[in-house]
C-alpha positions as CSV (number, residue, x, y, z in Angstrom):
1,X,13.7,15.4,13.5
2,X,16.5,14.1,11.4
3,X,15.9,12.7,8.0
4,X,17.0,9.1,7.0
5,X,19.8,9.0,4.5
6,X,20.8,6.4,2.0
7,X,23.1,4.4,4.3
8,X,19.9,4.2,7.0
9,X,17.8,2.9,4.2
10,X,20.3,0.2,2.9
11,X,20.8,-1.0,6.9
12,X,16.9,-1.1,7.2
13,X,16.5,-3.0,3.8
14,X,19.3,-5.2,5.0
15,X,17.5,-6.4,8.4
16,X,13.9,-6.5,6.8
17,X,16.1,-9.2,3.9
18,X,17.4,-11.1,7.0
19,X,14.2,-10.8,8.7
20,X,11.5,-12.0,6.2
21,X,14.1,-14.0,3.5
22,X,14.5,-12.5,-0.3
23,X,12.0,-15.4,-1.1
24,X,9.0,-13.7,0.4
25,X,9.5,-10.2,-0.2
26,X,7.6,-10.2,-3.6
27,X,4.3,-11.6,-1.4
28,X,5.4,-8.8,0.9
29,X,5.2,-6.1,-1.3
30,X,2.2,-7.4,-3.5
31,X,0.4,-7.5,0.1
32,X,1.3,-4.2,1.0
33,X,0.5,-3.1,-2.4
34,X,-3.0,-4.4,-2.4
35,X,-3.3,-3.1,1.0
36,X,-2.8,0.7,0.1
37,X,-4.6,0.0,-3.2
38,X,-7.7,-0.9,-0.8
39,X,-7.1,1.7,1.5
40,X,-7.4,4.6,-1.1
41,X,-10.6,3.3,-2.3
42,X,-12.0,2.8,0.8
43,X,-11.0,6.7,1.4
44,X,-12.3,7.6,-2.0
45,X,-15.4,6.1,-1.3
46,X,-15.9,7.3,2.1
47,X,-15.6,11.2,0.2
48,X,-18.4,10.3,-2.2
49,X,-16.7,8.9,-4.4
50,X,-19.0,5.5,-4.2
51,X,-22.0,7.3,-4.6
52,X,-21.5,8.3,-8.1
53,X,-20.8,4.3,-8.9
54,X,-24.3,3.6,-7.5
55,X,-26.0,6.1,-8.9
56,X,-24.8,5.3,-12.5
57,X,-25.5,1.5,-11.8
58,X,-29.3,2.4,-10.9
59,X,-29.1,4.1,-14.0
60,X,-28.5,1.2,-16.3
């Protein structure tokens, strides 16, 4: 599979600019952002992770 180079990512950046408007990229990114912030909680959490919050919260 070929890799994507730097001129690919500038033509992809370009569209997504036309696309969405350089106004609302910042929202865009803070989404996404939150989004994958979420995502690896919910994953760590899923592995036990959230177990060991409850348990210490019981504690107190």
């Amino acid at each position: 599979m070929p890799r994507i180079g730097l001129q690919e990512l500038l033509v992809i950046l370009a569209i997504i600019v036309v696309l969405f408007g350089a106004t609302k990229l910042p929202a865009l990114g803070r989404g996404l952002g939150e989004a994958i912030k979420n995502f690896k909680k919910g994953v760590k959490e899923g592995q036990g992770g959230g177990e060991e919050k409850d348990e210490k919260k019981k504690e107190e």
